[in-house]
N, C-alpha and C positions, 0 to 999 in steps of 0.2 A: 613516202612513209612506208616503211617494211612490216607487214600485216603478217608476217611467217608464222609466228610465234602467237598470234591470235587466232587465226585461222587453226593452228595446229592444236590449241588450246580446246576450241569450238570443235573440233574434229571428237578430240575426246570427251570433255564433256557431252556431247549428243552420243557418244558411244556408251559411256557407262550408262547414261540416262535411260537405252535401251535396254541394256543389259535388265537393270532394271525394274524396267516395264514391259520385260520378256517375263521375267521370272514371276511378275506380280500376275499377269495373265495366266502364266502356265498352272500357278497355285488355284487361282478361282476356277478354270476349265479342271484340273485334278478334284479340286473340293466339290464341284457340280454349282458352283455359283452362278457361271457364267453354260447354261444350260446347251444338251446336245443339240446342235441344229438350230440352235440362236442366234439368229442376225449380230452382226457386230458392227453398230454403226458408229461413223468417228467421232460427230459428232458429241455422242453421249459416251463416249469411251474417254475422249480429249480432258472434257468436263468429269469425268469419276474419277481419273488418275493422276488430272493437273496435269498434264503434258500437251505437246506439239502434235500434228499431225503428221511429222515426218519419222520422230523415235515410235511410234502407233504401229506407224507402214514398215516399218523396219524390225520392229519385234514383230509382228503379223505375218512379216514372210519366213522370218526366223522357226517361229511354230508350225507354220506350213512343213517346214521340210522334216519337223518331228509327227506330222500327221495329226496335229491336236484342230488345228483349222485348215478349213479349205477355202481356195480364195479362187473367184470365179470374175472374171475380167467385167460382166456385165451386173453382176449382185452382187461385189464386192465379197467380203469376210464374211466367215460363218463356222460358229465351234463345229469340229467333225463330227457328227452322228457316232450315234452308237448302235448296234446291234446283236443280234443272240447268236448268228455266224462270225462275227466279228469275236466277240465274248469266246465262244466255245476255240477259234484259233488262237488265240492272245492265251490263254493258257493250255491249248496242248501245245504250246511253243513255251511256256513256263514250265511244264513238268519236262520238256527236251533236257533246256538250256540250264533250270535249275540244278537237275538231277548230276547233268554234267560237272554243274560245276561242286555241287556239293561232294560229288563220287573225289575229283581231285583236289580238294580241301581237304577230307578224311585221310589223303595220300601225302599229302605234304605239311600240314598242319602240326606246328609245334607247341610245346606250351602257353606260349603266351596266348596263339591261337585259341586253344581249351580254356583259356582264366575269360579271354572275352566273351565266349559264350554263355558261359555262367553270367557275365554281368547285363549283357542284352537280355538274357530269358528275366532277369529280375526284374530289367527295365518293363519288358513287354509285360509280366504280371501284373506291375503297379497299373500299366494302363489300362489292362483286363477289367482288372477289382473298379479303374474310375469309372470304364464304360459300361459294364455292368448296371454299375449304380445310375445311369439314366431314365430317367424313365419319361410316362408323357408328360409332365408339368415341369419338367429341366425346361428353362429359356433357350433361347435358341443361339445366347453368346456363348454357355457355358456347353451346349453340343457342341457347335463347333471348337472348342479349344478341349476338349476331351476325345473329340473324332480327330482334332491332326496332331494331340499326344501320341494317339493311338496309331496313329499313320506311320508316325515319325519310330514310334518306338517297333510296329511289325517291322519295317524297312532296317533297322538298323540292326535288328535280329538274324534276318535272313544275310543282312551285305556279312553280320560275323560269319553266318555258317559255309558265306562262299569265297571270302575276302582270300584266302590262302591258296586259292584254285592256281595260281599266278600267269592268268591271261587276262590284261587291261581288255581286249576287245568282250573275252566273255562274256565280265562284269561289265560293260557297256551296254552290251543286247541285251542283258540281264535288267541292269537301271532302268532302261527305256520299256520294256514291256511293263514292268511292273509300275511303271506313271500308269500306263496306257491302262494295266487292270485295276489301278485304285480309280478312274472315273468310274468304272463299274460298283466294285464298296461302295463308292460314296453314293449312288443310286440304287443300294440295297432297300428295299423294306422289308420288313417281319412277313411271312407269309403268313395266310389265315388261319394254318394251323397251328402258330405259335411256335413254332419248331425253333430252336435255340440249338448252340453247340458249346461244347468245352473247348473252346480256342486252348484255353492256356493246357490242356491234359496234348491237344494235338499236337501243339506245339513241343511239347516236353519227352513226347515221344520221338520227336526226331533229332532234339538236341539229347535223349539217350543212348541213342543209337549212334550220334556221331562220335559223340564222347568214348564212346566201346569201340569204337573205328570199326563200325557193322557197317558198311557202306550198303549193302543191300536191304538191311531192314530198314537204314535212313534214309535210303532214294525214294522205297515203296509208302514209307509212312509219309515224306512229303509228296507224294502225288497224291497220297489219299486226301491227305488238307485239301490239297489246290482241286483234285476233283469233287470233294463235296462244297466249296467254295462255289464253285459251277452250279452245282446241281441248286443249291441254295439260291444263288443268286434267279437263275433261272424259275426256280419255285415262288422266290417271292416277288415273281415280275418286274427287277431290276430296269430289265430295258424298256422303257417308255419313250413314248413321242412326246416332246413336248409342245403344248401350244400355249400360246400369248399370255394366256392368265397366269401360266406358271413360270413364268418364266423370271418376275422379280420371286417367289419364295425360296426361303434358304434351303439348302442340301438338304436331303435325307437321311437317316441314320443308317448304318450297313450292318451287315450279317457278320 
């Protein structure tokens, strides 16, 4: 009997099936669900996700090589830690690579370019004004879908402001740091002294600047974002160690 065509079937179905349960991991490790420095056993991973243990082992090496897990031959998986050296290089490699790419988006960037940035800054306002309105008596389903509005719509703000750069690898290194700095967001808390920012004025100040094709006031105004994003983050003890008890509690809210 000729198995080709079955085999070839099961070939791909176990391939989408990682795809995935790459992608459902990489969102819980981004949101801080799946905490820094958390065991990842198969067991109870097999059982959360309804999957095999071999699409598990295969999105697990998958994230491995985007640095989100580390996999140690003798303690198997485990989310990558996070750290304040870690944190302070992940964006002075944001204010490099963004700045780059914003400078040549300002340089090539044609209309259409300029109408979408108007329509992202709208986007990101609406999600401002929801997160905003959080407070401590929000449950904890309606944080989370107001924290990855807000995720989804910072990200889609920025990809406008560099989308026109016209280097695919750019905006690749560009994608990939900024997964790696929303774990940090999303392990924000308030600091003790309350300190709050105007996202949406910082914001608007760099999509003014780009709009005027000021490439230098819009490079320095986004590094000032991204470096009081830091300092923020830093203030309000973002990076924590996790241990056991915290480990089932939902995300944190970010700065």
């Amino acid at each position: 009997m000729d198995r080709s065509n079955d085999s070839g079937d099961a070939r791909i179905g176990r391939a989408t099936l990682t795809v995935q349960l790459e992608e459902a991991l990489r969102m819980d490790i981004l949101a801080g669900i799946l905490k820094p420095g958390q065991r990842i056993r198969a067991h109870e991973m097999t059982a959360r996700y309804g999957v095999s243990a071999t699409p598990l082992r295969e999105a697990l090496q998958r994230l491995a090589v985007e640095n989100l897990v580390e996999l140690d031959p003798r303690l198997g998986a485990t989310v990558a830690p996070i750290s304040d050296d870690d944190l302070r290089e992940i964006y002075e490699m944001l204010q490099l690579l963004d700045g780059l790419a914003l400078e040549r988006s300002i340089e090539r960037g044609d209309q259409e370019w300029l109408d979408g940035l108007d329509r992202a800054f709208d986007s990101l306002s609406e999600s401002i004004v929801a997160q905003e309105a959080v407070t401590a008596d929000t449950d904890d389903t309606t944080r989370r879908r107001v924290g990855s509005d807000w995720s989804d719509a910072h990200w889609d703000f920025h990809y406008a402001l560099y989308k026109a750069c016209g280097s695919a690898w750019l905006m690749r290194f560009v994608r990939q740091l900024h997964e790696h700095a929303e774990r940090y967001r999303m392990q924000a808390v308030q600091s003790q002294s309350g300190v709050r920012r105007d996202s949406r004025h910082e914001h608007e100040a760099i999509l003014v600047a780009a709009k005027a094709r000021d490439s230098a006031t819009a490079v320095q105004a986004l590094r000032e974002h991204l470096g009081l994003t830091v300092r923020l983050l830093m203030d309000g003890r973002a990076v924590e160690e996790p241990t056991d008890e915290d480990e089932e509690k939902p995300a944190l809210s970010r700065t």
